[in-house]
Backbone as JSON, one array per atom type, in Angstrom:
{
  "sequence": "XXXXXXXXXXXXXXXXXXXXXXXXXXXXXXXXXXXXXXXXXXXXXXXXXXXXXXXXXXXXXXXXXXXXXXXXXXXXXXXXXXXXXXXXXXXXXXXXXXXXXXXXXXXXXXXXXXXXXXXXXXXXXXXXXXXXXXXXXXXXXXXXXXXXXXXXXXXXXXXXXXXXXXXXXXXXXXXXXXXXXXXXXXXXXXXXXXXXXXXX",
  "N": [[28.57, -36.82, -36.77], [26.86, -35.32, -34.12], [22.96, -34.55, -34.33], [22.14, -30.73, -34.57], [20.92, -28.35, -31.77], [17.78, -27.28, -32.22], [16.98, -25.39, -30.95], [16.49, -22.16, -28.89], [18.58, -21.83, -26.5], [18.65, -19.75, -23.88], [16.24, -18.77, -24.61], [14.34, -21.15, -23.68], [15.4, -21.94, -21.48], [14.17, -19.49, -19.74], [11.74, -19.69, -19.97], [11.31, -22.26, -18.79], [11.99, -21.06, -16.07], [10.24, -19.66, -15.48], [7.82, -21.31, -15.06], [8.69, -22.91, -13.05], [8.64, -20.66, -11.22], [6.4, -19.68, -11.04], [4.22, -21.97, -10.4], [5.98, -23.36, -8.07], [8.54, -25.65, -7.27], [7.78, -28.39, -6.75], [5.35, -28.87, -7.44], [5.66, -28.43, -10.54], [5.42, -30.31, -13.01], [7.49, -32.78, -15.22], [5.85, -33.05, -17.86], [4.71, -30.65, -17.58], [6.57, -28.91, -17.82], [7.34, -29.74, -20.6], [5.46, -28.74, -22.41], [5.49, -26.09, -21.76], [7.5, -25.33, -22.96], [7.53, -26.34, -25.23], [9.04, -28.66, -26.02], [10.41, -32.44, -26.01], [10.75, -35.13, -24.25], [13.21, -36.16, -24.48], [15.12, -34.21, -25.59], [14.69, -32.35, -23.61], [16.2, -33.52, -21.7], [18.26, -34.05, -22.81], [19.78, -31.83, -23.48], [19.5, -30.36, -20.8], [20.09, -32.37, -18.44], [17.83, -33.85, -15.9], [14.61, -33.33, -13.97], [15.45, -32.06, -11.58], [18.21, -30.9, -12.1], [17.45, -28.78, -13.88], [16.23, -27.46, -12.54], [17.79, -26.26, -10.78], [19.59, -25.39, -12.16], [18.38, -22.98, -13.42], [17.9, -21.81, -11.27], [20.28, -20.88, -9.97], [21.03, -19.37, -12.06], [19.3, -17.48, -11.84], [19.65, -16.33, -9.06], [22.48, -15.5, -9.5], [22.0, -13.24, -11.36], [20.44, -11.93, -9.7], [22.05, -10.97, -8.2], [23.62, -9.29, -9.25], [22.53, -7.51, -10.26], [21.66, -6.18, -8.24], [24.22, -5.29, -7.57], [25.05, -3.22, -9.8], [22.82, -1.57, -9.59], [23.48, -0.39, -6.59], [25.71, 0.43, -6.93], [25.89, 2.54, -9.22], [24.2, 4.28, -8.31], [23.57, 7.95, -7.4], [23.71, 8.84, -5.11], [24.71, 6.94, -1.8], [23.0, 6.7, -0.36], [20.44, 6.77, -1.43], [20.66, 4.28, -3.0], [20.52, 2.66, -0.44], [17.81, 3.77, 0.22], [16.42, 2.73, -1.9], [16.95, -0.11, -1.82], [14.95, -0.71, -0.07], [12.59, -0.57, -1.25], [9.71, -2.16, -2.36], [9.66, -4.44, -4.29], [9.23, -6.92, -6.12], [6.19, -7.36, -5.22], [3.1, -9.28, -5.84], [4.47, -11.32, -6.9], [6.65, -12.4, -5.95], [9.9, -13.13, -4.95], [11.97, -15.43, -6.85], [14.13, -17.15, -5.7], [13.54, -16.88, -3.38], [11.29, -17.89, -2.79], [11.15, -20.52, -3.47], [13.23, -21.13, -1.59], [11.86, -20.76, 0.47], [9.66, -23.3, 0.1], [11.39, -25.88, -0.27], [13.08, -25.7, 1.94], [13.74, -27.26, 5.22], [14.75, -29.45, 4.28], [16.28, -29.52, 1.42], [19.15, -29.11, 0.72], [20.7, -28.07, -0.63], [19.49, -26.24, -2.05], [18.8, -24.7, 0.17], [21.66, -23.43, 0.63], [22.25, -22.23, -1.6], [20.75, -20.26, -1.08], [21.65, -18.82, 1.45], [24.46, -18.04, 0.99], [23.52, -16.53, -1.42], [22.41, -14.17, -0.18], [24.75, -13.86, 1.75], [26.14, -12.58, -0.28], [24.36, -9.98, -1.16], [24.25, -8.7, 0.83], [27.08, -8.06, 2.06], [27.02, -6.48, -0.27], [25.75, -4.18, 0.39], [26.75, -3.53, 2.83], [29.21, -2.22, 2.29], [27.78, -0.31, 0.71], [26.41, 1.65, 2.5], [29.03, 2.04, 3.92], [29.87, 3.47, 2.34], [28.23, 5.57, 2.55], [27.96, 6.19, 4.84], [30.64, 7.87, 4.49], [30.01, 9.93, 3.13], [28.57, 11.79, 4.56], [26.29, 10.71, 5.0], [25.26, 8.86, 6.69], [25.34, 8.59, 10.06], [28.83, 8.53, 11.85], [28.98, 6.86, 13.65], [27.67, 4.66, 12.83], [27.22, 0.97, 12.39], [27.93, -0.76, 10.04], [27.88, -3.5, 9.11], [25.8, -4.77, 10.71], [24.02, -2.69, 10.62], [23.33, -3.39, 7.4], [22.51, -6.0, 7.34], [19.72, -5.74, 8.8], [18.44, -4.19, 7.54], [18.28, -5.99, 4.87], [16.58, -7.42, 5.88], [14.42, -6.53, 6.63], [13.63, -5.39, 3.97], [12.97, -8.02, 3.14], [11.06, -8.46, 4.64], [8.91, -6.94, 3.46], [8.52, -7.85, 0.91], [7.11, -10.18, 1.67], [4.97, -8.81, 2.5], [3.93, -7.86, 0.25], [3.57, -10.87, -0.98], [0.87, -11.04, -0.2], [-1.18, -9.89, -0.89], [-1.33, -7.04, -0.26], [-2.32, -3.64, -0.65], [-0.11, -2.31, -3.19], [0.77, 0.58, -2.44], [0.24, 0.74, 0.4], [2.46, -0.89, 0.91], [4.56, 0.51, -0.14], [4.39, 3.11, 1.79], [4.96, 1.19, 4.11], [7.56, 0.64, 3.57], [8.86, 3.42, 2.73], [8.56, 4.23, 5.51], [10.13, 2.56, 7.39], [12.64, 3.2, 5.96], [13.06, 5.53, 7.18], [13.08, 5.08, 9.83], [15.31, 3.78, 10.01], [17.15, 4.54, 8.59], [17.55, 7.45, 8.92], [17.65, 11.25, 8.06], [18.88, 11.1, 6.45], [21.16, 11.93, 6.47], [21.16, 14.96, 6.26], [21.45, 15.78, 8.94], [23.44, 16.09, 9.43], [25.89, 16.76, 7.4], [27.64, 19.64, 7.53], [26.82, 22.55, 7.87], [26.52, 25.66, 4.67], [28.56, 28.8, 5.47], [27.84, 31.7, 5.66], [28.23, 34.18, 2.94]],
  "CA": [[28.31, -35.55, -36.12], [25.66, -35.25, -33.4], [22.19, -33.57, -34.54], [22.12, -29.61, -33.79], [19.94, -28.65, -31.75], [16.67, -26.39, -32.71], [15.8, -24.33, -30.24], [17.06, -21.34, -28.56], [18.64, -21.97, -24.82], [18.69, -18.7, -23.23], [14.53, -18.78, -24.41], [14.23, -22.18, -23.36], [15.57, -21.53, -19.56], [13.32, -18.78, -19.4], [10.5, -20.68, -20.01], [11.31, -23.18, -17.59], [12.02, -20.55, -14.56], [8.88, -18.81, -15.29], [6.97, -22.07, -14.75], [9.27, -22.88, -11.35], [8.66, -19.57, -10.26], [4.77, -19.61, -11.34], [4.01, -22.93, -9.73], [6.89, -23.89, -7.81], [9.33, -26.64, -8.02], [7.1, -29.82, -6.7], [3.98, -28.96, -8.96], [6.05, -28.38, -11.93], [6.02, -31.53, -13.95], [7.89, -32.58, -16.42], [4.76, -32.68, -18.57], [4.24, -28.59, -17.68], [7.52, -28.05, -18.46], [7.04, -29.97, -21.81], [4.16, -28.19, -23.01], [5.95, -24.61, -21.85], [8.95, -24.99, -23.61], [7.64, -26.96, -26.66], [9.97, -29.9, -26.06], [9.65, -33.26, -25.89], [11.26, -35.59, -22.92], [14.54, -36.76, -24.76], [15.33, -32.96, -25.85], [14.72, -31.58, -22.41], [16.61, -34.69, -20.9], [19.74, -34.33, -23.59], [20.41, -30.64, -23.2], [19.93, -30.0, -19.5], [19.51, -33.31, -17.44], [16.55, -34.2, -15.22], [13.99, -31.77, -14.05], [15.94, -31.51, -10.55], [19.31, -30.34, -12.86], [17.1, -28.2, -14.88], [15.74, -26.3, -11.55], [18.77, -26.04, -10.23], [20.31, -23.9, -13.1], [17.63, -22.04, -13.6], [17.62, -21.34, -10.1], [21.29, -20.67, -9.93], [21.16, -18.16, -12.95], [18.81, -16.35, -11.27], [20.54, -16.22, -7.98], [23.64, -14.85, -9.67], [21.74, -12.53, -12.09], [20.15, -11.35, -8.77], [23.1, -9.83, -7.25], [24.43, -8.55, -11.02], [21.57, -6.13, -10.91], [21.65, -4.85, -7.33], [25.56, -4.72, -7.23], [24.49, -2.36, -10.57], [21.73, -0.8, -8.69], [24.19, 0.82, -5.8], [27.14, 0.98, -7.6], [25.29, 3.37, -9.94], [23.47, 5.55, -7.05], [24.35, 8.9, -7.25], [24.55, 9.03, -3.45], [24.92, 6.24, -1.57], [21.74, 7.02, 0.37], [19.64, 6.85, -2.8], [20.49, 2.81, -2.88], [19.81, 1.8, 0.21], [16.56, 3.99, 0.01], [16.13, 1.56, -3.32], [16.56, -1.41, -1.43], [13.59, -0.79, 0.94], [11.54, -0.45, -1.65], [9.27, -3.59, -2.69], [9.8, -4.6, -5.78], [8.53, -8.08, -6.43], [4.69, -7.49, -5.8], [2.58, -10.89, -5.22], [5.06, -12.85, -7.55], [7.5, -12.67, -4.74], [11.28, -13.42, -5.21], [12.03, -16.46, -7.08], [14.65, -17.64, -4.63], [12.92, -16.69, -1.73], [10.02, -18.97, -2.56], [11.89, -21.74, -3.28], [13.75, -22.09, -0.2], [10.38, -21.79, 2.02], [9.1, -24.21, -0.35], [12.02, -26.71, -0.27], [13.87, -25.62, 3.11], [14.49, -27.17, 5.37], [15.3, -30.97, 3.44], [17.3, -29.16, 0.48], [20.69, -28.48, 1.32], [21.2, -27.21, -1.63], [19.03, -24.66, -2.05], [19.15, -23.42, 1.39], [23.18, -22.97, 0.79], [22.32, -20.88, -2.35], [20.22, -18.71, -0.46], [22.41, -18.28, 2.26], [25.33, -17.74, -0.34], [23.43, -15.12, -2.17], [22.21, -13.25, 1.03], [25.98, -13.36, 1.98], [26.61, -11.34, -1.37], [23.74, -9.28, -1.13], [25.26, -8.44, 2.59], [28.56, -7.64, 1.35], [27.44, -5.37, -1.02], [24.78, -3.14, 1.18], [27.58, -2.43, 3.78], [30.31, -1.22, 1.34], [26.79, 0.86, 0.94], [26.35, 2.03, 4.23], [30.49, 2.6, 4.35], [29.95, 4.88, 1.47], [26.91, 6.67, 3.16], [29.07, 7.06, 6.2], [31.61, 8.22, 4.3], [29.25, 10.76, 2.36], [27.99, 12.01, 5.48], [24.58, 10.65, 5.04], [24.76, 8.45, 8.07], [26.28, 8.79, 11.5], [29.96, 8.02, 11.88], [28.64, 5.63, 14.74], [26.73, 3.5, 12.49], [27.81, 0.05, 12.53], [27.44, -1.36, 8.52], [27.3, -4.65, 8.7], [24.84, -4.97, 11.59], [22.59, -2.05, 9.51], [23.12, -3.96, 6.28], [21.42, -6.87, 8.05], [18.55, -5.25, 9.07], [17.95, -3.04, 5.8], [17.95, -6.65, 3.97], [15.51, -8.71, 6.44], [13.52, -5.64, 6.38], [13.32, -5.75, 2.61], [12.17, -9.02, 2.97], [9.41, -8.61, 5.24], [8.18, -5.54, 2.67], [8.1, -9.04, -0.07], [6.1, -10.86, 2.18], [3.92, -8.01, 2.66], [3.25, -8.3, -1.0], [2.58, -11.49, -1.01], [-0.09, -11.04, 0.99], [-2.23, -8.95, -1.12], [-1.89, -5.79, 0.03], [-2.01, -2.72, -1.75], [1.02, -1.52, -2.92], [0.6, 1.7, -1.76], [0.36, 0.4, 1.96], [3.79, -1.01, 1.47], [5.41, 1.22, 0.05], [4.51, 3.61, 3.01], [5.71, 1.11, 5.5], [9.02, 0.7, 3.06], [9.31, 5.07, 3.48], [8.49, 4.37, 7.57], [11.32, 1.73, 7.7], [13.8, 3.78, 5.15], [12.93, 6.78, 7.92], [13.41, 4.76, 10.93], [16.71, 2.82, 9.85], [18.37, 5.61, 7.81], [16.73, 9.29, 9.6], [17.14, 11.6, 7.8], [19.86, 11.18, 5.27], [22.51, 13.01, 6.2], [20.84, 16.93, 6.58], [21.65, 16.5, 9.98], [25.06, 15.2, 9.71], [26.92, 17.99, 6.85], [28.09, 21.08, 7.87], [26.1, 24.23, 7.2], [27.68, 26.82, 4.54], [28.52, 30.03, 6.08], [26.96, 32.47, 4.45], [29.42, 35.4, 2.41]],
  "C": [[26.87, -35.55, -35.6], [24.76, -34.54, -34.16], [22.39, -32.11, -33.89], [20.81, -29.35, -33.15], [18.85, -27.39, -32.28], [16.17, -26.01, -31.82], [16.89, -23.52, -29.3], [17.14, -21.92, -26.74], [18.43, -21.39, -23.96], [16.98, -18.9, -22.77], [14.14, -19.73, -23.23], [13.93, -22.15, -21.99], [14.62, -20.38, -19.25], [12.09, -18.88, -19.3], [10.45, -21.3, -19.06], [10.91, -22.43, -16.13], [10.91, -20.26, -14.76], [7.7, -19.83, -14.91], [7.52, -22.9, -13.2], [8.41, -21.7, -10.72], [6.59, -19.75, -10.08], [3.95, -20.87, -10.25], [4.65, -24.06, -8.63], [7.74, -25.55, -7.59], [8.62, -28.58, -7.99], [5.75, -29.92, -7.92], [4.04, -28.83, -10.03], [6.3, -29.83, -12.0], [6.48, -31.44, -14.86], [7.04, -32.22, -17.76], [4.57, -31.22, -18.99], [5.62, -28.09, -18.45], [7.89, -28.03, -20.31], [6.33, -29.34, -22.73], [5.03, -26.45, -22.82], [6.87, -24.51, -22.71], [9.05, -25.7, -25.34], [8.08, -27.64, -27.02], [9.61, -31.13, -25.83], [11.23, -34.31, -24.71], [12.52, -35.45, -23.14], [14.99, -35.12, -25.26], [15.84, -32.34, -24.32], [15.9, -32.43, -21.27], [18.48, -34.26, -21.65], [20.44, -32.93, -23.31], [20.44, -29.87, -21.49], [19.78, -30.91, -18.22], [18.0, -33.21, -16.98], [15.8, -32.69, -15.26], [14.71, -30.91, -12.7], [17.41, -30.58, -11.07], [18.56, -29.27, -13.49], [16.61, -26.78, -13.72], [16.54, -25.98, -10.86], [19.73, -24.81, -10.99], [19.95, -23.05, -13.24], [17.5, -20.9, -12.38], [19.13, -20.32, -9.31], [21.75, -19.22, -10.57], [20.64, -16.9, -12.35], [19.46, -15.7, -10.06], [21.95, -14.8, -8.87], [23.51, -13.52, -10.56], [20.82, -11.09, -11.14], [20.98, -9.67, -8.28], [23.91, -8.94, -8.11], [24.13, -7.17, -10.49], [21.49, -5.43, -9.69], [23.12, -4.44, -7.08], [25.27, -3.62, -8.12], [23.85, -0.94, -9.51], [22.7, 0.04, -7.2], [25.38, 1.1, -5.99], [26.75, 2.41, -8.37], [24.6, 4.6, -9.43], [23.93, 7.03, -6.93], [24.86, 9.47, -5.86], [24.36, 7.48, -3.21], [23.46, 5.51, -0.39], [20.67, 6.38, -0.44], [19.58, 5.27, -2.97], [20.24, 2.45, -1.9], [18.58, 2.35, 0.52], [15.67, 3.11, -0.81], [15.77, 0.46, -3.21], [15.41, -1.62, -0.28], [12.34, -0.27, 0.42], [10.98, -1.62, -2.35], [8.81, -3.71, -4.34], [9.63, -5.73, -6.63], [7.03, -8.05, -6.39], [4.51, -9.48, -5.16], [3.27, -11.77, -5.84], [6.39, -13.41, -6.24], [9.24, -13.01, -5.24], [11.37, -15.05, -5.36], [12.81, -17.58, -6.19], [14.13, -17.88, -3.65], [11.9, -17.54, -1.79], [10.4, -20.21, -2.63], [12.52, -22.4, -1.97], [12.67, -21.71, 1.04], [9.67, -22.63, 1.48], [9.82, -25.75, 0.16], [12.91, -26.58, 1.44], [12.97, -26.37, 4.18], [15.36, -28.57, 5.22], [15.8, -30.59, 2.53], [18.19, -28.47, 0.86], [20.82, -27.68, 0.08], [20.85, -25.84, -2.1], [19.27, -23.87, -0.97], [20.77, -22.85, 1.26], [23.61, -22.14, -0.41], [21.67, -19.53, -2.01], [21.3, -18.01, 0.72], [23.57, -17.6, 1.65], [24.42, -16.16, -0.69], [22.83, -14.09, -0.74], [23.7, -12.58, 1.11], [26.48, -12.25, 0.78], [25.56, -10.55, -1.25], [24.03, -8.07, 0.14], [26.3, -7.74, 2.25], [28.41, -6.6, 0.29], [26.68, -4.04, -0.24], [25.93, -2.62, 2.56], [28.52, -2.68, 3.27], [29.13, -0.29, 0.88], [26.94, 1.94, 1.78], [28.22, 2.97, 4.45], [30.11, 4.01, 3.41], [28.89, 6.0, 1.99], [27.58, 7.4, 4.36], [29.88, 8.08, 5.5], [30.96, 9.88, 3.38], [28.46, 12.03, 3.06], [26.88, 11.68, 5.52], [24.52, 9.9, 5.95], [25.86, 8.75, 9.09], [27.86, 7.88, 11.57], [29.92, 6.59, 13.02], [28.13, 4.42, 14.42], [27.33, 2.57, 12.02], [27.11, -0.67, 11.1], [27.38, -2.5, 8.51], [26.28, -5.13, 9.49], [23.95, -4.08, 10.82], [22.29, -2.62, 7.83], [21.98, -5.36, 6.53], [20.02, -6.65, 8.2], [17.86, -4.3, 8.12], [17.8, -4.9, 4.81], [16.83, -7.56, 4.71], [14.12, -7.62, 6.46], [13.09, -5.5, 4.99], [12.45, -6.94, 2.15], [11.3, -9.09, 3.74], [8.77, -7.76, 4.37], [7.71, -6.91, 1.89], [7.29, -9.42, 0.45], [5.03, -10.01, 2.65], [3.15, -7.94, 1.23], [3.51, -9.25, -1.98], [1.42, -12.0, -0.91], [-1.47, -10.67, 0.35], [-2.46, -7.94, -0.8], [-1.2, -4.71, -0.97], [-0.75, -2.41, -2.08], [1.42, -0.59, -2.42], [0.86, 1.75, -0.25], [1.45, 0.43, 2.3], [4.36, -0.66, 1.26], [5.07, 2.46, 0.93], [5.55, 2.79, 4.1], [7.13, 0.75, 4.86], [9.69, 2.51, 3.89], [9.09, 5.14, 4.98], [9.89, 3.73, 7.81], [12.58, 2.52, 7.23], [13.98, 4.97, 7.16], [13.77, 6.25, 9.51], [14.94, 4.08, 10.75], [18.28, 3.88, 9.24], [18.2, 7.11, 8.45], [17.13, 10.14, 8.9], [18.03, 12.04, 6.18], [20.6, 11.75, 5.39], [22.63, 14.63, 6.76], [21.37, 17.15, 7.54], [23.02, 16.75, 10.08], [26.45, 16.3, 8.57], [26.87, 19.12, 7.17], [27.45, 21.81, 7.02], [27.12, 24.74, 6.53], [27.6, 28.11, 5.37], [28.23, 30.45, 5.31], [28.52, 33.84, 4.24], [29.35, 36.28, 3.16]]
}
């Protein structure tokens, strides 16, 4: 019977991404990852392959743990408005989206990564207009508004807000030009769009 092993996996991988994400995937050595995780080659080698297998899962988990939390995040919305207000707000800061740095790090010689980003976009896509349908459907946007063309542009807009803080700028700044973009993409939520009550 094989040795068990001694050390927690879940931890382990969390360790690892945080030193991907921290220094990304070419300047992580095995060495760094050795020293983060407290392991020693044949450990790190026996339980999750190389270091390219090891950034790949890590990278994967996240990906899929991604879209967990915003399918969550507008499933949960009490309007439908209220999430994609949510998603135009910047919420990474200077660490930036672990994905997202990866594939301008590694794109455009890793197929692989670029076809998990594209992949998780496509689900991120797919869930922001069944958004949008429900906003229509809520009256909060115009019966005219075309959801998967505004889901598009509510998520590339999201990601220019990230790369705004990467940048160094205040937060404050960007979340203004998040509430300019929400304003200009969504107007005004709806007020205009439900029927007045009559009054008794």
């Amino acid at each position: 019977m094989g040795r068990p092993r001694e050390f927690d996996i879940e931890e382990t991988l969390a360790k690892v991404r945080e030193e991907f994400w921290r220094h990304g995937y070419t300047a992580t050595s095995l060495d760094r990852l050795m020293e983060a995780t407290n392991l020693g080659k044949g450990s790190l080698y026996a339980a999750f392959g190389d270091k390219r297998a090891l950034f790949l899962r890590v990278l994967r988990e996240y990906a899929s743990a991604r879209v967990a939390a915003f399918g969550d995040l507008h499933s949960r919305a009490p309007r439908a408005i209220d999430a994609l207000r949510a998603t135009l707000r910047p919420a990474f800061g200077a660490r930036g989206c672990f994905l997202a740095n990866c594939t301008v790090e590694l794109s455009p010689h890793d197929a692989e990564v670029v076809a998990l980003a594209r992949t998780t976009f496509a689900a991120l896509e797919t869930i922001v207009t069944g958004t949008v349908r429900r906003a229509m459907n809520e009256r909060d946007l115009p019966e005219a508004t075309r959801p998967s063309e505004l889901a598009a542009v509510i998520l590339a807009t999201a990601s220019g807000l990230e790369f705004l803080g990467r940048t160094g700028i205040e937060a404050a700044a960007i979340e203004r030009v998040g509430r300019n973009a929400a304003r200009e993409l969504l107007g005004d939520g709806g007020r205009g769009l439900r029927p007045s009550r009559r009054p008794k």
